[in-house]
Backbone bond lengths (Angstrom), bond angles and torsions (degrees), N, CA, C in turn:
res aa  C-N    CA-C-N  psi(-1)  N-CA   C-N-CA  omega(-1)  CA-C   N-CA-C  phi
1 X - - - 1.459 - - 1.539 109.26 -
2 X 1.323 138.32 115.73 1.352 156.48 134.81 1.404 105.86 -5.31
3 X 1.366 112.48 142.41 1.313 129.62 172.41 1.805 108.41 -45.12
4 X 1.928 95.31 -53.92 1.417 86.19 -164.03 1.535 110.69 -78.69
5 X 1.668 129.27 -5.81 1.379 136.92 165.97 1.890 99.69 -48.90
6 X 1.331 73.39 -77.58 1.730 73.09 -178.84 1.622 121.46 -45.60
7 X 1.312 124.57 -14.17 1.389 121.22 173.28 1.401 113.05 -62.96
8 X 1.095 106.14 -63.75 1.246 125.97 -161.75 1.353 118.44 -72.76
9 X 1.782 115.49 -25.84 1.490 115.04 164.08 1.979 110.32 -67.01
10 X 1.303 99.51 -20.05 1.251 109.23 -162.18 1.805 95.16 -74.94
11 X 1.069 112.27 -60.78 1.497 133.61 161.53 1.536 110.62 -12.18
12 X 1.628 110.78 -76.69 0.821 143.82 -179.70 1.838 119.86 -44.96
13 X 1.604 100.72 -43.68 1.439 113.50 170.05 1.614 113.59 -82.17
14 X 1.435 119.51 -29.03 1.149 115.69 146.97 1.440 137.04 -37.13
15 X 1.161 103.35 -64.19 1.300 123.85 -173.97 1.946 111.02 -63.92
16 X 1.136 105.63 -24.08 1.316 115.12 -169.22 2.204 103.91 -95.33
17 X 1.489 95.85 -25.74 1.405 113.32 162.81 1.363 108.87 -57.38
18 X 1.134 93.59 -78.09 1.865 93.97 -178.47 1.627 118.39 -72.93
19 X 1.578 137.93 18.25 1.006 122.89 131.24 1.589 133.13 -66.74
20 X 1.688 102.49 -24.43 1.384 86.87 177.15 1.656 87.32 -108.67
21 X 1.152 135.11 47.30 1.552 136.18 147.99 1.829 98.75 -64.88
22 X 1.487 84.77 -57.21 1.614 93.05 -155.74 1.690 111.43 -101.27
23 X 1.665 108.15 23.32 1.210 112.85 156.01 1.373 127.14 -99.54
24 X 1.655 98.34 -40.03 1.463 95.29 152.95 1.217 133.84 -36.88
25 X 1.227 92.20 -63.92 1.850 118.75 -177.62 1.714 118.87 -43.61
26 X 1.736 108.23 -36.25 0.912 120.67 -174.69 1.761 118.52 -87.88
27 X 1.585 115.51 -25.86 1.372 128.97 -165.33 1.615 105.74 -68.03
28 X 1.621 119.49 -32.37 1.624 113.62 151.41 1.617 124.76 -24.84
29 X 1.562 110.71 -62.65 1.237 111.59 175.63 1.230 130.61 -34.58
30 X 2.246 88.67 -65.46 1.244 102.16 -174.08 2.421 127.19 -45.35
31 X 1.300 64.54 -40.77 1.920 76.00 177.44 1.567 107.49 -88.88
32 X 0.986 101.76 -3.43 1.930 87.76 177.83 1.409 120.83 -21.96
33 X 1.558 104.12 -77.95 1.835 112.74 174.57 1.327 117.22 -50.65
34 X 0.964 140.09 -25.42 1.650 130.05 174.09 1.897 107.98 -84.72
35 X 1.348 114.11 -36.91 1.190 111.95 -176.47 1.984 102.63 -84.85
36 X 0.867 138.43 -25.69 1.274 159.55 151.09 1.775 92.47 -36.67
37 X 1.405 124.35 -91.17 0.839 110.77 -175.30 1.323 142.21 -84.58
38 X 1.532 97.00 15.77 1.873 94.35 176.14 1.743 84.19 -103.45
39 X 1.014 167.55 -74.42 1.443 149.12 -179.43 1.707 132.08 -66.34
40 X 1.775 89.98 35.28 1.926 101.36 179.50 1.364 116.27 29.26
41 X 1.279 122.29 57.61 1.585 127.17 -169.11 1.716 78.27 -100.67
42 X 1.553 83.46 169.42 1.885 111.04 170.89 1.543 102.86 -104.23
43 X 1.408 99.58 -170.77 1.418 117.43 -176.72 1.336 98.80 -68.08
44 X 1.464 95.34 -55.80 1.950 110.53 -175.68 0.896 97.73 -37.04
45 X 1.099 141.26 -94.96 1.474 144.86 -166.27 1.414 135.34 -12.67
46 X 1.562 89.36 -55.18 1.424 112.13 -174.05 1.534 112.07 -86.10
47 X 1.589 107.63 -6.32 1.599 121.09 168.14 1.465 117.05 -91.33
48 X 1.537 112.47 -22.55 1.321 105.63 170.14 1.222 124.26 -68.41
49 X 2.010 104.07 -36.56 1.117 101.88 175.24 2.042 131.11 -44.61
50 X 1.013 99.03 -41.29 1.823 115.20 168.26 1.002 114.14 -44.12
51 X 1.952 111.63 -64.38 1.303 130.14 -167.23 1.512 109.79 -70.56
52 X 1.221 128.38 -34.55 1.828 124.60 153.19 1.233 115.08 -44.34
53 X 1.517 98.13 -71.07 1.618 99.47 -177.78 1.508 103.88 -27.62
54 X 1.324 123.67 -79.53 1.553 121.64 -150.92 1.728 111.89 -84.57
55 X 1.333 113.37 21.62 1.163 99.91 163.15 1.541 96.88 -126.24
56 X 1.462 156.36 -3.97 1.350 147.15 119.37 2.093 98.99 -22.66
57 X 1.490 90.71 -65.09 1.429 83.03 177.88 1.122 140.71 -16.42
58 X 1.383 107.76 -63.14 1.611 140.39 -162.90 1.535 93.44 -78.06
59 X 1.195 118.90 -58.57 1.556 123.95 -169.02 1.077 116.25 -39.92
60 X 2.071 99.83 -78.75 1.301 110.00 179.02 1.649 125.71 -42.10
61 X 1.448 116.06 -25.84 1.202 135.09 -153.22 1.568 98.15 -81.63
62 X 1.009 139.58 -39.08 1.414 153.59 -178.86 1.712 104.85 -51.89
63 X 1.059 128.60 -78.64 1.454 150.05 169.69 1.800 95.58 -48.12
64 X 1.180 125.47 -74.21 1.614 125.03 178.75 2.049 91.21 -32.70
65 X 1.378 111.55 -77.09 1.356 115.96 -177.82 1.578 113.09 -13.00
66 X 1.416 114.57 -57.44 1.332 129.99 -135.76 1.824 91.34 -95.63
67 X 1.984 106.94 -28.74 1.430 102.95 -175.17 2.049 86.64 -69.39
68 X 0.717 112.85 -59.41 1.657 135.15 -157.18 2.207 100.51 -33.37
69 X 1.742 96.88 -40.10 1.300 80.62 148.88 1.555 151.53 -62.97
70 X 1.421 115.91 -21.66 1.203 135.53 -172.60 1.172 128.99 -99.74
71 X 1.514 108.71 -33.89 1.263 117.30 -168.51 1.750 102.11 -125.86
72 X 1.477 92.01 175.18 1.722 96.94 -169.33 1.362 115.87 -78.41
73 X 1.147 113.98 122.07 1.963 134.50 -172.23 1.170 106.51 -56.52
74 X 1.510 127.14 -41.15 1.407 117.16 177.43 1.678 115.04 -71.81
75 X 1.065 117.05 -30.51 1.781 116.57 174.53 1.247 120.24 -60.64
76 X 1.864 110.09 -43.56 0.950 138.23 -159.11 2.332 94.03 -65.52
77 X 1.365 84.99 -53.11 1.866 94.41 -179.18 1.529 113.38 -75.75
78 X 1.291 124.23 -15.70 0.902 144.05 -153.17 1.998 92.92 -94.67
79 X 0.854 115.86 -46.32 1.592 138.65 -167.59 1.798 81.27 -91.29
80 X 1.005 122.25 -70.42 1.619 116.97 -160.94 1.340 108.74 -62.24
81 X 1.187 129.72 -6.38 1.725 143.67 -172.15 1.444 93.63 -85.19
82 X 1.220 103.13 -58.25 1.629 110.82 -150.50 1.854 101.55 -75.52
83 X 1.371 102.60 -42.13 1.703 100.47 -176.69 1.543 106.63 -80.02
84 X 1.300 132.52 -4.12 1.585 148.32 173.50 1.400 94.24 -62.77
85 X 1.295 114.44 -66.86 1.456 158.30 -136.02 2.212 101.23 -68.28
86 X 1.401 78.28 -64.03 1.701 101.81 169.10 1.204 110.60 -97.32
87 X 1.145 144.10 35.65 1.450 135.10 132.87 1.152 102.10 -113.34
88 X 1.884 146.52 -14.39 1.110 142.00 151.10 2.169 113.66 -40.13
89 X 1.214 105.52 -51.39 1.508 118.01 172.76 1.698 103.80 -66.06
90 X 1.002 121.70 -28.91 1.415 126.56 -170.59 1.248 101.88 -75.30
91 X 1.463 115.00 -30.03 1.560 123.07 -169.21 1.591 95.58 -70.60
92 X 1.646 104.08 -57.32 1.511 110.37 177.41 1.956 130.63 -18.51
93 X 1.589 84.10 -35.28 1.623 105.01 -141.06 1.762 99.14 -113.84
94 X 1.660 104.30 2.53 1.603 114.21 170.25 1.096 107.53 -48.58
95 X 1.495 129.84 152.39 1.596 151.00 179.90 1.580 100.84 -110.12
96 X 1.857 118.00 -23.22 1.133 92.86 -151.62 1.519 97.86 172.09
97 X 1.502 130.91 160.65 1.314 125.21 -155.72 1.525 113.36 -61.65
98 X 1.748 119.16 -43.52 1.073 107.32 169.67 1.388 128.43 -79.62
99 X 1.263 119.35 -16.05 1.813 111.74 171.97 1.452 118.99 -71.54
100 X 2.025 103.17 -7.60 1.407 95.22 172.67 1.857 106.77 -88.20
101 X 1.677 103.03 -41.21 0.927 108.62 172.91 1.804 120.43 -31.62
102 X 1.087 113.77 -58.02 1.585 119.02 -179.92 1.420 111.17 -66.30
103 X 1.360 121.12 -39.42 1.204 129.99 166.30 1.937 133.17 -37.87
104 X 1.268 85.52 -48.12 1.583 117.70 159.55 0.953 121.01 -69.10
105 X 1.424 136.14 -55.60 1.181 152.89 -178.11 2.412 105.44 -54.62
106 X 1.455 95.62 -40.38 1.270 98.31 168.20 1.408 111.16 -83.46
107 X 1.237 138.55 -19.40 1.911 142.73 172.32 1.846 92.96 -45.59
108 X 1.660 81.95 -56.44 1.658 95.26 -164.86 1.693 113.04 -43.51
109 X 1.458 111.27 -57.33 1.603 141.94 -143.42 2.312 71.21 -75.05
110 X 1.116 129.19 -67.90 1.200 134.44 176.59 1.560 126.33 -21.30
111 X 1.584 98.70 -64.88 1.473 128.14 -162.63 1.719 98.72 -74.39
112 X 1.646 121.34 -29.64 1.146 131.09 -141.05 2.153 74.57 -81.91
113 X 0.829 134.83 -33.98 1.284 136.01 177.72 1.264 134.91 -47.01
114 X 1.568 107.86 -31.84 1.565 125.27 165.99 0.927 132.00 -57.42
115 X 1.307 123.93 -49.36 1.346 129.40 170.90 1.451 126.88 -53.97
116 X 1.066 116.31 -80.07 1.606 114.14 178.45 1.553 109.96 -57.58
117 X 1.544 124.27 -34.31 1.825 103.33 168.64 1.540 102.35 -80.84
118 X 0.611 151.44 -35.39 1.596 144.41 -173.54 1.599 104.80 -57.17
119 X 1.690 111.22 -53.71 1.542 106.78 179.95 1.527 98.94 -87.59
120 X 0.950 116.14 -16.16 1.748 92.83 168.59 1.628 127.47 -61.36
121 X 1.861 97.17 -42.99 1.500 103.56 -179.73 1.339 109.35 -64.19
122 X 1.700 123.62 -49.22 1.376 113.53 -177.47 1.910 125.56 -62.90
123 X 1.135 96.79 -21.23 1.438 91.67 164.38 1.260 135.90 -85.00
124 X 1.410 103.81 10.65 1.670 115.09 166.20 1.515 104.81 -122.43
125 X 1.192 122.84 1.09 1.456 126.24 -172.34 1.804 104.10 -90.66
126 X 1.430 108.17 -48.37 1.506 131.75 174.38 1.261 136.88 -121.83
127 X 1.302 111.56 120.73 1.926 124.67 -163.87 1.196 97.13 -57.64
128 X 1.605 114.23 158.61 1.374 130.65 -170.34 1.650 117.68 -51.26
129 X 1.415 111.52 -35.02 1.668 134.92 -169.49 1.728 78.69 -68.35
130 X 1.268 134.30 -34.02 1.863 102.38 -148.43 1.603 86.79 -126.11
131 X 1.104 142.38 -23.65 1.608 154.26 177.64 1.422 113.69 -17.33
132 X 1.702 91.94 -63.26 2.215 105.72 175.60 1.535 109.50 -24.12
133 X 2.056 93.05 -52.11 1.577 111.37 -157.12 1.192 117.17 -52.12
134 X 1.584 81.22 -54.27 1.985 91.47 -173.27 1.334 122.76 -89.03
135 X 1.470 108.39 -13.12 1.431 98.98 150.31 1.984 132.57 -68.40
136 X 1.354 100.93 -26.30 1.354 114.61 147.31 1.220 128.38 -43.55
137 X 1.312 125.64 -59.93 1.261 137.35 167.84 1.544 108.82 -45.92
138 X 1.412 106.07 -68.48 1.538 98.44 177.71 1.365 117.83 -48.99
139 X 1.434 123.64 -53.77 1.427 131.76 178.82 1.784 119.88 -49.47
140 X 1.577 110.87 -3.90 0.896 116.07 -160.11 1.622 93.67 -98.90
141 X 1.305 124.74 9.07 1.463 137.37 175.19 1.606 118.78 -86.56
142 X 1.667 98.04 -23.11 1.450 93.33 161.57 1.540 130.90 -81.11
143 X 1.203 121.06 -45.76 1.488 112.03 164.90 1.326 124.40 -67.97
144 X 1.316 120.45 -32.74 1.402 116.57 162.39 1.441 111.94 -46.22
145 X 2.042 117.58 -63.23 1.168 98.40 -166.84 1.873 115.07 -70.18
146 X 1.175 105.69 -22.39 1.404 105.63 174.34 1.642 114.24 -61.42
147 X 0.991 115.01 -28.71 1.540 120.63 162.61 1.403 110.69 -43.22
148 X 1.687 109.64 -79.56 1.261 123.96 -155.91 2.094 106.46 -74.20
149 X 0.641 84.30 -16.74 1.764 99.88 178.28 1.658 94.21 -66.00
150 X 1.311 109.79 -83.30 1.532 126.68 -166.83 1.809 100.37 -50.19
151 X 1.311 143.49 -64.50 1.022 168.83 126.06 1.783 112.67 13.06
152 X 1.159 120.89 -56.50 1.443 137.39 -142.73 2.171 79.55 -129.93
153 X 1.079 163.00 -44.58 1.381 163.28 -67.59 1.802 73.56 -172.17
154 X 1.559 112.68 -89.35 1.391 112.74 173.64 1.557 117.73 -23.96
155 X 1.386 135.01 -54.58 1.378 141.12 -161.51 1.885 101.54 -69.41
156 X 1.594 88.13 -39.87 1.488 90.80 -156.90 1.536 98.80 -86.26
157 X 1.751 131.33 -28.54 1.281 101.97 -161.18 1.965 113.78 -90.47
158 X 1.776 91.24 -3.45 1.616 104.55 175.04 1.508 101.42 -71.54
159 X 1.515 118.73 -36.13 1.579 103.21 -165.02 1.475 98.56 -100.61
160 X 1.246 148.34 -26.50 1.632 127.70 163.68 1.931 112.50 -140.66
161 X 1.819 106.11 40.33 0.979 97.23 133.40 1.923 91.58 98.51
162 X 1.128 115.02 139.71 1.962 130.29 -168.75 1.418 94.76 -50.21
163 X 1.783 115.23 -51.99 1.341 109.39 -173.90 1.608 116.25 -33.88
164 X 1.540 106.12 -68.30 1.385 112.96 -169.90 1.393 124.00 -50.81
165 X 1.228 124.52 -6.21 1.581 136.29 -172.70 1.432 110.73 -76.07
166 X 1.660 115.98 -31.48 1.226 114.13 -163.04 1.485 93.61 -99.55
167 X 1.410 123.53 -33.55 1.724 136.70 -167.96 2.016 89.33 -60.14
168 X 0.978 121.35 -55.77 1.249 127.56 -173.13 1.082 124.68 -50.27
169 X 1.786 119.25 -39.62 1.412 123.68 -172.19 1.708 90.27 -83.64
170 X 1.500 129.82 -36.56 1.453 118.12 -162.01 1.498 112.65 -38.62
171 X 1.698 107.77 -50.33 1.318 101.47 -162.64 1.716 121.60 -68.53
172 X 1.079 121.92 -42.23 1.584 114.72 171.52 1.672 97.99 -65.96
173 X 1.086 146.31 -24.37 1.431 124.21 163.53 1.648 108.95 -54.87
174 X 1.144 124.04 -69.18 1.569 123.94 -171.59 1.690 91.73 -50.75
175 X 0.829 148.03 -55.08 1.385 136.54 -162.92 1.600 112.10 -68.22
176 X 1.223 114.56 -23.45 1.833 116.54 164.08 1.405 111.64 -74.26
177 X 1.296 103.30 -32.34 1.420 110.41 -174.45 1.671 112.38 -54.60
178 X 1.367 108.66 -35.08 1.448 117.20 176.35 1.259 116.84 -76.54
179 X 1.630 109.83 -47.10 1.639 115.06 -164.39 1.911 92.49 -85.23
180 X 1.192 132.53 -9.00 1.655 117.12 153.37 1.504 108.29 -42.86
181 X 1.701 112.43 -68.78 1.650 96.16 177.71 1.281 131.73 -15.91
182 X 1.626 120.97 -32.60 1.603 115.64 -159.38 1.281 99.30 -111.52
183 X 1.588 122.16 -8.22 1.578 96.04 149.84 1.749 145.68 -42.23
184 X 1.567 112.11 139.16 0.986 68.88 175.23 1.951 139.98 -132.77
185 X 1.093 110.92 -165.64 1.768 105.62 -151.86 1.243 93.50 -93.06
186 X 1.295 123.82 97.81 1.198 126.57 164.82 1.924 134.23 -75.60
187 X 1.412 127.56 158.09 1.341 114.70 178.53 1.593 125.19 -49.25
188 X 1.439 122.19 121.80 1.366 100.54 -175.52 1.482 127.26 -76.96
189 X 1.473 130.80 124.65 1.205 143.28 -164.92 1.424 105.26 83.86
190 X 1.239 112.26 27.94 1.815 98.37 -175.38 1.541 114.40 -84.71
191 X 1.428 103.14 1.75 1.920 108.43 -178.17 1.636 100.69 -127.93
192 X 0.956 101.76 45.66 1.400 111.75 177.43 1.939 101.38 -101.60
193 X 0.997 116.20 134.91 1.643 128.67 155.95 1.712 112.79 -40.08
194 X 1.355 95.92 -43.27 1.806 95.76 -163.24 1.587 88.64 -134.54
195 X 1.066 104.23 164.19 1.618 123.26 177.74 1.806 98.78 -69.11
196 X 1.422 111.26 137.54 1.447 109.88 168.65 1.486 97.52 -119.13
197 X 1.387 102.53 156.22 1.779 115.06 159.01 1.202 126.19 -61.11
198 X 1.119 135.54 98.91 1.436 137.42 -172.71 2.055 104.11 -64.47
199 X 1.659 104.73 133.33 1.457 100.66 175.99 1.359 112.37 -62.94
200 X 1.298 109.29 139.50 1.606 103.32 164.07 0.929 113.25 -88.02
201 X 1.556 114.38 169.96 1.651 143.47 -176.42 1.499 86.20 -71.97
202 X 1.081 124.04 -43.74 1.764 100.13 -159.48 1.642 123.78 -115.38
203 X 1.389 101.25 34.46 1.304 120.77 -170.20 1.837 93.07 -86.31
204 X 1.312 88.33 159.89 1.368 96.71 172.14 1.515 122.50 -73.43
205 X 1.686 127.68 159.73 1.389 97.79 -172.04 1.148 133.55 -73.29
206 X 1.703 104.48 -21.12 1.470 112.46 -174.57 1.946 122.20 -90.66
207 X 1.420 85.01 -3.28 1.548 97.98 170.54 1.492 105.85 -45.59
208 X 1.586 123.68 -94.34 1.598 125.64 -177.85 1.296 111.61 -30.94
209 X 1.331 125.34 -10.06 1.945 124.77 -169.73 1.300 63.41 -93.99
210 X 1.194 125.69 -132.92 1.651 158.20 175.90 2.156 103.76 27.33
211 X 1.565 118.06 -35.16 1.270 109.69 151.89 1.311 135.05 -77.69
212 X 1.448 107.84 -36.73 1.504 114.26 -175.13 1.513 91.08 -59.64
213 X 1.692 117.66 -61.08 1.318 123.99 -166.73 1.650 111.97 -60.42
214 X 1.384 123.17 -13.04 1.463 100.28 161.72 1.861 129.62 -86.97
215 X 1.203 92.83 29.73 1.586 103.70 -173.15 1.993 90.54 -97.13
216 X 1.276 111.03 117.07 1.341 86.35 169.58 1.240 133.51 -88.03
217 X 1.631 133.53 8.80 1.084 139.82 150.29 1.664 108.62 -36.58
218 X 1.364 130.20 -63.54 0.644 143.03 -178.13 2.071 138.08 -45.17
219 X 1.617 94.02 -23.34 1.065 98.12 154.30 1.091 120.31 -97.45
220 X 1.239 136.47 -24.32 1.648 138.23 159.50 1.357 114.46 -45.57
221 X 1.485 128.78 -31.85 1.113 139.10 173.90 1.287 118.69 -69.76
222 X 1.583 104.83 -52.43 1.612 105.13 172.14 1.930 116.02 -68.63
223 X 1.078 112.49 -27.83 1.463 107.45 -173.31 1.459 104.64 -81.99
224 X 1.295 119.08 -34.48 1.407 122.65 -167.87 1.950 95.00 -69.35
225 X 1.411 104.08 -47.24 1.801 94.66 162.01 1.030 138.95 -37.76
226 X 1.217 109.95 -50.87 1.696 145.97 -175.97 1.458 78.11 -42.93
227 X 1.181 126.25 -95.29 1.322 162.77 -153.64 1.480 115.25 -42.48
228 X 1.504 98.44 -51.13 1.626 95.46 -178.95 1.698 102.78 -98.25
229 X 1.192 134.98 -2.48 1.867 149.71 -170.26 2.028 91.60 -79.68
230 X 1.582 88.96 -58.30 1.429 100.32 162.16 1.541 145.83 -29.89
231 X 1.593 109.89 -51.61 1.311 116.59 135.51 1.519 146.50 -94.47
232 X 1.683 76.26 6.71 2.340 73.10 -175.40 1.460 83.05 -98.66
233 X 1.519 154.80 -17.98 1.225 126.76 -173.38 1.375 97.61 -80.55
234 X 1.452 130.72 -48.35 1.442 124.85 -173.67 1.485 126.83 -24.04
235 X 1.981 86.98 -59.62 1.552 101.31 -175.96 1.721 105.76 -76.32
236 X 0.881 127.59 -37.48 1.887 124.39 172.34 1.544 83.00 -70.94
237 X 0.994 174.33 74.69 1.346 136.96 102.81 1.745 104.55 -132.98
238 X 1.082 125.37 12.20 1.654 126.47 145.84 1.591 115.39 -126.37
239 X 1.228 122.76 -4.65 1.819 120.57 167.66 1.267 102.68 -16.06
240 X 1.918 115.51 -69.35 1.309 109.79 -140.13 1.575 104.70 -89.52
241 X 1.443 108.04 4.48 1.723 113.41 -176.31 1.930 90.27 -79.72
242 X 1.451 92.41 -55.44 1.396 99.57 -154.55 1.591 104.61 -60.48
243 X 0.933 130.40 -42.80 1.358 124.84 136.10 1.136 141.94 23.20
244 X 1.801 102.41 -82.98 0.904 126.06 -170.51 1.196 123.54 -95.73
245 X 1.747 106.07 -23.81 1.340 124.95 149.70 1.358 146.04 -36.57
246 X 1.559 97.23 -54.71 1.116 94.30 -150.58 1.964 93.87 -131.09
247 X 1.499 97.40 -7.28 1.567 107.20 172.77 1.414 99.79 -95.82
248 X 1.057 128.72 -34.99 1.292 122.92 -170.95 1.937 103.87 98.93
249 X 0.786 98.57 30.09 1.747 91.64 -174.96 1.394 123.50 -88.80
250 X 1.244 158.20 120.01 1.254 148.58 -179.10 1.428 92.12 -49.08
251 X 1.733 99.25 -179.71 1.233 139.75 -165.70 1.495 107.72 -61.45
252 X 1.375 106.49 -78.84 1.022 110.63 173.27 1.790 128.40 -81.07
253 X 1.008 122.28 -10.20 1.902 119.71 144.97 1.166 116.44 -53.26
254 X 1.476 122.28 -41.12 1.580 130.76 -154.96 1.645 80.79 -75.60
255 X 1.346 127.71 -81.38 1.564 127.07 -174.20 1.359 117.66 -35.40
256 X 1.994 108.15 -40.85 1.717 84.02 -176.97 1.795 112.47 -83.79
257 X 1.296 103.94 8.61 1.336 97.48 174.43 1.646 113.35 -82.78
258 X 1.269 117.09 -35.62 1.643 141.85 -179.81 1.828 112.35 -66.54
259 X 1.439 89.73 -38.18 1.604 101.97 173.54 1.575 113.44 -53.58
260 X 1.663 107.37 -59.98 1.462 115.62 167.78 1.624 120.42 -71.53
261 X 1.361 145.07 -34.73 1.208 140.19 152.09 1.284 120.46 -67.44
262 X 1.312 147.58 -19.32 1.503 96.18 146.30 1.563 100.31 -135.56
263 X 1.183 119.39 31.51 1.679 106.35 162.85 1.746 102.93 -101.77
264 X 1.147 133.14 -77.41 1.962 141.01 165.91 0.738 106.24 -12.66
265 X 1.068 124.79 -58.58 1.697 99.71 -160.20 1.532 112.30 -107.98
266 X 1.758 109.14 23.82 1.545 98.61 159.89 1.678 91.38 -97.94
267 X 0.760 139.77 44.50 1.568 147.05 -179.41 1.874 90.49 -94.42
268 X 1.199 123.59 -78.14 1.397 144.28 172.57 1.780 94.91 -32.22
269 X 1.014 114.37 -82.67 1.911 103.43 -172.25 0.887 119.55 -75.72
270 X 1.519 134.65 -3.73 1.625 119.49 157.43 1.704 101.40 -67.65
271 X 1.366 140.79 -56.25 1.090 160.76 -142.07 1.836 88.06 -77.02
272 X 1.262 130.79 -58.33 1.297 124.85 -143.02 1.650 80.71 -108.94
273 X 1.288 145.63 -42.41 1.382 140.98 175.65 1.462 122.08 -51.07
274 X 2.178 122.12 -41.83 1.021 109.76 143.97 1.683 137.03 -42.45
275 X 1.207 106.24 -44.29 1.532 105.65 170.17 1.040 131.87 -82.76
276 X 1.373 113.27 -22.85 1.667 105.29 124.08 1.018 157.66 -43.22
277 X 0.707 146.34 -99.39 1.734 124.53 124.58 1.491 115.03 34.10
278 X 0.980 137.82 -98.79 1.549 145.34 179.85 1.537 101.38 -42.31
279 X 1.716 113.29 -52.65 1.929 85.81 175.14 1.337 103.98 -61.41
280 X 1.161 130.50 -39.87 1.854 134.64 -148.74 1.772 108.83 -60.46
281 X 1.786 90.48 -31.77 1.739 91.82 178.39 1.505 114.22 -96.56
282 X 1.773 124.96 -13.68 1.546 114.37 150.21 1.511 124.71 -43.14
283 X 1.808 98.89 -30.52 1.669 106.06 -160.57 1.361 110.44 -94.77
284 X 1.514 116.37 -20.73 1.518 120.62 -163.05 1.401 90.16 -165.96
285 X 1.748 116.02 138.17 1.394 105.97 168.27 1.822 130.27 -73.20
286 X 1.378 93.00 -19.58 1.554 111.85 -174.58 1.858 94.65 -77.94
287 X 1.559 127.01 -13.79 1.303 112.41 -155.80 1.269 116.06 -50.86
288 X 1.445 117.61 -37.13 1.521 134.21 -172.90 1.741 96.83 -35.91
289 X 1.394 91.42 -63.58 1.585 89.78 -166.98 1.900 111.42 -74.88
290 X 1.203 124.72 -17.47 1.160 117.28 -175.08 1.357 118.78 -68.31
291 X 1.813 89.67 -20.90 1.562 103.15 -168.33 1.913 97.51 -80.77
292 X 1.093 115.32 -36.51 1.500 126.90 164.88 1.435 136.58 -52.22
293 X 1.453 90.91 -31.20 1.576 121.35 173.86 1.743 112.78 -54.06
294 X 1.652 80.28 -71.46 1.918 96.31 -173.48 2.072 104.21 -82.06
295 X 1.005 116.24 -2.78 1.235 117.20 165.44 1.923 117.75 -65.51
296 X 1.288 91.62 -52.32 1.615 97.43 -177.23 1.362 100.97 -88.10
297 X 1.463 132.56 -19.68 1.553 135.23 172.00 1.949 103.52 -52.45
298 X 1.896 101.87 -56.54 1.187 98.80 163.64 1.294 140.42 -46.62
């Protein structure tokens, strides 16, 4: 098998990782109203749950980042699959607000792993000219899995109940968890344009923060996240209440309506925004982001 065979299976197992990143991630939503009302919780409640999740997220994710330089990316996802995976079933198997609470709280500590090995591998997998794409491709695991979560979550928790929603996604998680191993570990910076400095083992930890972070692209990037993460989790994580709330929609209508508003049709701008992107930086070096700019402007 060819370098670029192996890319693209590698790609491919990525990409199929982070659909059920963000199916997991997403199946909270889907059951909100049934788990809401069999333990008389509030909104609050059921908003903290989110708002934990993604700041465990953020935390853990910093230190994971910093292993992800050093150590091997496929173990690293490989380990974060599997403990994602089984605290997703753990969610299943809650008694009660805080055993889900903690339950979640480990999805998070799991999931927080994807990101930096996933974009680490693809940026040594694919040269700068094709990168947008296939990071597209991968990225194209969140609306999909947010699709199939909301969509498939609805069907299942009307016909045997919220529990079963989370029991269901475990098993194709543990089974990525294995086939991550056979990604594969490519040279780091070896598709780079210019030679980069490889981190050392014995740098301090906050050194690699403190360079990346003197790029100022880079805080524009993170705040402009901040900002729009801010309202796209809100609306994905009460759609299918509000829905059901306030449209009157059953369980499962309310999700397949939520499935197509906001998981489908980010299918279309991951797909046409990578290729955007990649012409935008032949034409202008800043295009990447200009094209990012008027995207969230939209």
């Amino acid at each position: 098998m060819s370098f670029r065979q192996r890319a693209t299976f590698s790609l491919t197992i990525l990409f199929l990782i982070n659909t059920m990143n963000f199916f997991d991630r997403q199946i909270l939503a889907a059951v909100t109203e049934p788990i809401r009302k069999q333990w008389s919780l509030s909104d609050t409640q059921m908003g903290w749950l989110g708002t934990a999740f993604t700041l465990i997220y953020a935390v853990v994710g910093l230190p994971l980042g910093r292993l992800t330089d050093n150590a091997s990316r496929r173990k690293i996802l490989s380990v974060g699959v599997a403990i994602w995976s089984i605290f997703t079933a753990a969610s299943g198997m809650a008694w009660g607000y805080w055993s889900l609470f903690a339950a979640r709280m480990g999805v998070g500590v799991g999931e927080s792993s994807c990101a930096p090995a996933a974009n680490s591998l693809i940026g040594d997998l694919f040269p700068a000219t094709k990168r947008a794409r296939a990071i597209s491709i991968f990225m194209l695991g969140l609306p999909i899995g947010i699709f199939l979560s909301n969509f498939l979550s609805g069907f299942i928790a009307k016909a045997w109940g919220w529990q079963a929603t989370f029991f269901v996604a475990t098993i194709p998680g543990l089974i990525l968890a294995v086939l991550a191993l056979w990604i594969i570990e490519p040279q780091r910076g070896a598709a780079e344009e210019h030679p980069v400095k490889a981190t050392e083992s014995n740098e301090s930890f906050w050194k690699p923060y403190k360079r990346v972070m003197s790029i100022k692209t880079m805080w524009w990037i993170a705040l402009s996240g901040a900002f729009h993460n801010f309202n796209a989790y809100a609306v994905n994580a009460f759609t299918p209440a509000y829905l059901s709330r306030f449209h009157g929609l059953d369980l499962r209508v309310a999700n397949t309506t939520a499935a197509f508003t906001v998981g489908a049709v980010g299918v279309v701008g991951l797909l046409v925004g990578g290729v955007l992107a990649d012409w935008a930086r032949s034409w202008k070096p800043q295009g990447r982001m200009l094209v990012g700019a008027i995207s969230i402007l939209g």
